[in-house]
C-alpha positions in Angstrom: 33.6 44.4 29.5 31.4 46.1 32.2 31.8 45.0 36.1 28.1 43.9 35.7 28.5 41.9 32.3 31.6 39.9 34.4 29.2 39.0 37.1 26.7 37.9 35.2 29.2 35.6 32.9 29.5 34.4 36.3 26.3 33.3 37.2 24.8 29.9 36.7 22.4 29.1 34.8 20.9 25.8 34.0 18.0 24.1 31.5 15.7 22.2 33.6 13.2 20.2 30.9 9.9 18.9 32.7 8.7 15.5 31.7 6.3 12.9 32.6 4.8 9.7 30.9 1.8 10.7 31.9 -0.6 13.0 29.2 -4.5 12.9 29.0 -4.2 13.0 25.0 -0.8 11.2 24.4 0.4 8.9 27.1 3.7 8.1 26.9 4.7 10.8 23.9 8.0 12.0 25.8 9.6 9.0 24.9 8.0 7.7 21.6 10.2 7.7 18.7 11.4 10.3 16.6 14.1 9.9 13.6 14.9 7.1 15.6 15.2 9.0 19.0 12.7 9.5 21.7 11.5 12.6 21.7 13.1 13.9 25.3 16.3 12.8 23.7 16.1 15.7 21.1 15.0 17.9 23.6 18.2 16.9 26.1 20.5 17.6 23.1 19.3 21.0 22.2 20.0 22.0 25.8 23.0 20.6 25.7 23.8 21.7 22.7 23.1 25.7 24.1 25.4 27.5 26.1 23.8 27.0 29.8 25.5 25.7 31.7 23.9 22.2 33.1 21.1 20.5 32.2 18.3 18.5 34.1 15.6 16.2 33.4 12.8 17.3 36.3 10.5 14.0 36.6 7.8 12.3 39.0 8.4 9.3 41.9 5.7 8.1 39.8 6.2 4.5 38.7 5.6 5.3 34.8 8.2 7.7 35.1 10.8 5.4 35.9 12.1 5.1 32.5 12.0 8.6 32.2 14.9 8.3 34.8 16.5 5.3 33.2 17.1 7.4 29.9 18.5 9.9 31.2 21.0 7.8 33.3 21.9 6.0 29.7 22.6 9.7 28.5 24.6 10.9 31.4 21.6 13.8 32.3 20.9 14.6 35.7 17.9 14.0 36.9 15.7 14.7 39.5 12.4 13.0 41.0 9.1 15.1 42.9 5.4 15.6 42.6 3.9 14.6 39.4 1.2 17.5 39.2 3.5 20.3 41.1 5.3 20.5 38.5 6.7 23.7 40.2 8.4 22.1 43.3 9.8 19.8 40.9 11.4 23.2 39.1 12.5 24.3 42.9 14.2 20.9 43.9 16.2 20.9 40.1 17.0 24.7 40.9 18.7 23.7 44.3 20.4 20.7 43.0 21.7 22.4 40.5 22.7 25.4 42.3 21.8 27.7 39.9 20.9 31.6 39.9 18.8 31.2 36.9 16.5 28.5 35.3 15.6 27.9 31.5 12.1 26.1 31.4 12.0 23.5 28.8 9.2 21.1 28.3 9.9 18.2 26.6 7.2 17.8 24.4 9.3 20.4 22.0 11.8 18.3 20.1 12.7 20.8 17.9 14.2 23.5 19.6 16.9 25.4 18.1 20.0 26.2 20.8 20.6 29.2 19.6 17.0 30.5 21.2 18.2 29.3 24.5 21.2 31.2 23.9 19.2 34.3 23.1 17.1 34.2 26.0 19.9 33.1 28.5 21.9 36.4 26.6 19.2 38.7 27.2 19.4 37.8 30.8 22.6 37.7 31.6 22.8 41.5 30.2 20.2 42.7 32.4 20.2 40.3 35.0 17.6 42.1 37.5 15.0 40.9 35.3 13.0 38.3 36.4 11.6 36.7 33.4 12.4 36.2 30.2 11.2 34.5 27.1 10.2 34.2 23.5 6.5 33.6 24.7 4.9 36.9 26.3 4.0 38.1 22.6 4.3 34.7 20.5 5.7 34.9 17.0 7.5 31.8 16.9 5.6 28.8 16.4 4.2 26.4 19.3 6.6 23.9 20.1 10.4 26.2 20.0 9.2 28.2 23.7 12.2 29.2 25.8 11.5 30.5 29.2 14.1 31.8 32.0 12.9 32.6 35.5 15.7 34.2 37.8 16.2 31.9 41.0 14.9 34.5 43.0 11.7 35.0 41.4 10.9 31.2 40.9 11.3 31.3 44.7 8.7 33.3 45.6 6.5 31.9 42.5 6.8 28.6 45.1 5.9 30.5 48.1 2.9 32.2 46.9 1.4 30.2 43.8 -1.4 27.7 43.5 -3.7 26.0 41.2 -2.8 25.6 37.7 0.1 28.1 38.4 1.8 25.4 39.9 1.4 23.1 36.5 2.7 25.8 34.3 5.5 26.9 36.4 5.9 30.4 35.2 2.5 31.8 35.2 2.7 33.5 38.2 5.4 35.4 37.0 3.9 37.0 34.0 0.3 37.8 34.8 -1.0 41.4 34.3 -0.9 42.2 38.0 2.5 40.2 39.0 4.9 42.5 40.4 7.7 40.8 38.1 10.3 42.5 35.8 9.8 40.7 32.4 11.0 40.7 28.6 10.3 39.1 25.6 11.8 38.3 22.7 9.9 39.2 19.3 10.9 37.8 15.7 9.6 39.7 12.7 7.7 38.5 10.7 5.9 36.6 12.8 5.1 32.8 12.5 2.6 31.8 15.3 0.0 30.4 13.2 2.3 27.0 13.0 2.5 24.7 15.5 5.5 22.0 15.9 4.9 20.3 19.9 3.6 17.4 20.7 0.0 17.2 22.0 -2.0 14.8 19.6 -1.4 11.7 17.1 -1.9 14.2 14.2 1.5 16.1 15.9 3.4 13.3 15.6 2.6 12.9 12.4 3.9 16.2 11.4 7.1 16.3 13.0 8.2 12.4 11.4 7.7 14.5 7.8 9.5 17.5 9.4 12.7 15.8 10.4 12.9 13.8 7.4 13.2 16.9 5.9 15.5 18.9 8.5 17.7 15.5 9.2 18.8 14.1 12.6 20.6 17.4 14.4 18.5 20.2 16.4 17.3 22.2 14.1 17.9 26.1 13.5 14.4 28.0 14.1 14.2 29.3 10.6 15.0 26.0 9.2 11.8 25.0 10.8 9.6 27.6 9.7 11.2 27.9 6.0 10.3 23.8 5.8 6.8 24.5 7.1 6.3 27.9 4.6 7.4 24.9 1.7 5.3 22.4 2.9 2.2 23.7 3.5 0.8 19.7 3.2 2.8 19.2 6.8 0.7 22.5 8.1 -2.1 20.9 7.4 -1.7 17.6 9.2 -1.8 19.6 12.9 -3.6 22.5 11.9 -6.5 21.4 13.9 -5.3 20.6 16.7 -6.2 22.6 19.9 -4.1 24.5 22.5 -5.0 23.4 26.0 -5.6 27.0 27.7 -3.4 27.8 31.4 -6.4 26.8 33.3 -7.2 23.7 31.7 -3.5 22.5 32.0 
């Protein structure tokens, strides 16, 4: 093993999965019921179920958000409290308490995330770990809803220092746009299977992802189990396939 490869085994890196209660389309969805789990629950166990090496639940002092925190206390998660909108600071105050040279963005509207992603991405990193950013987003061809993001300590830093506007609700923004001066990679799967969608935005989500894990049962899911139940079940593509993607400026 390379010196480099032993200092970056070395390194911490935690998941730090945003949520709130609060959502213009569906209020309350983080914690609505899934198989018989709320929905952050399934995202909390795919992080913990990857190889980083904490995990923390980023929510608001709002009031709403209160059970937010009382879940994860019940689950033994760390949490940690800020702004409700800057949803950035609340990314820089989980990356202090949790010490960490490197953050994986989660968003925990994505119950289905598969752990071995996260592993992937955190992988990728650790081999090369003067990039900045990573993820399996900068040319999608996974569906919507299994995103993994990393964002080196150092960069996210600066992201605080120097972003504003909706940069601040999406976190990473700042690091990937065409004239940020940002070392990135993405990950690419072949083929390609952007065209489905399984997050949770709208009524017609939830709908799809009940019928999805009655089919895929009650553990985090494997990416390709996903998308080989959604290539059988074309009726479940169907249920969502209207449902529009909010664009980075409209939050």
């Amino acid at each position: 093993m390379s010196t480099t490869a032993k200092v970056s085994d070395s390194m911490n890196v935690i998941a730090v999965i945003q949520a709130r209660m609060g959502s213009a389309r569906l209020p309350g969805k983080v914690l609505s019921d899934l198989g018989g789990r709320p929905v952050l629950e399934w995202v909390i166990r795919a992080a913990r179920a990857s190889n980083v090496d904490d995990v923390i639940v980023a929510t608001s002092v709002h009031g709403d958000d209160q059970a937010i925190v009382d879940l994860c206390r019940k689950l033994g998660v760390r949490v940690v409290c800020g702004d409700e909108q800057d949803v950035l600071s609340r990314y820089i105050v989980a990356l202090e308490a949790g010490g960490a040279d490197a953050v994986v963005r989660l968003t925990s509207d994505c119950p289905l995330l598969d752990p071995e992603l996260i592993n992937q991405v955190v992988a990728v990193w650790r081999c090369n770990p003067t990039l900045d950013y990573v993820s399996t987003t900068l040319n999608r061809t996974l569906p919507r809803g299994l995103d993994v993001e990393l964002a080196a300590a150092g960069a996210l830093r600066q992201a605080d220092a120097r972003a504003v506007g909706y940069h601040r609700v999406h976190v990473t923004s700042s690091l990937y746009e065409l004239d940020a001066p940002y070392a990135c990679a993405g990950l690419m799967f072949r083929p390609a299977y952007n065209q489905f969608r399984v997050t949770l935005d709208e009524e017609a989500d939830a709908i799809a992802l009940a019928q999805l894990v009655e089919i895929l049962g009650d553990q985090p899911p494997a990416w390709r189990d996903v998308v080989n139940a959604l290539v059988r079940h074309p009726e479940i593509v169907a249920i969502n396939a209207g449902v529009e993607q909010k664009t980075l400026i409209e939050g």
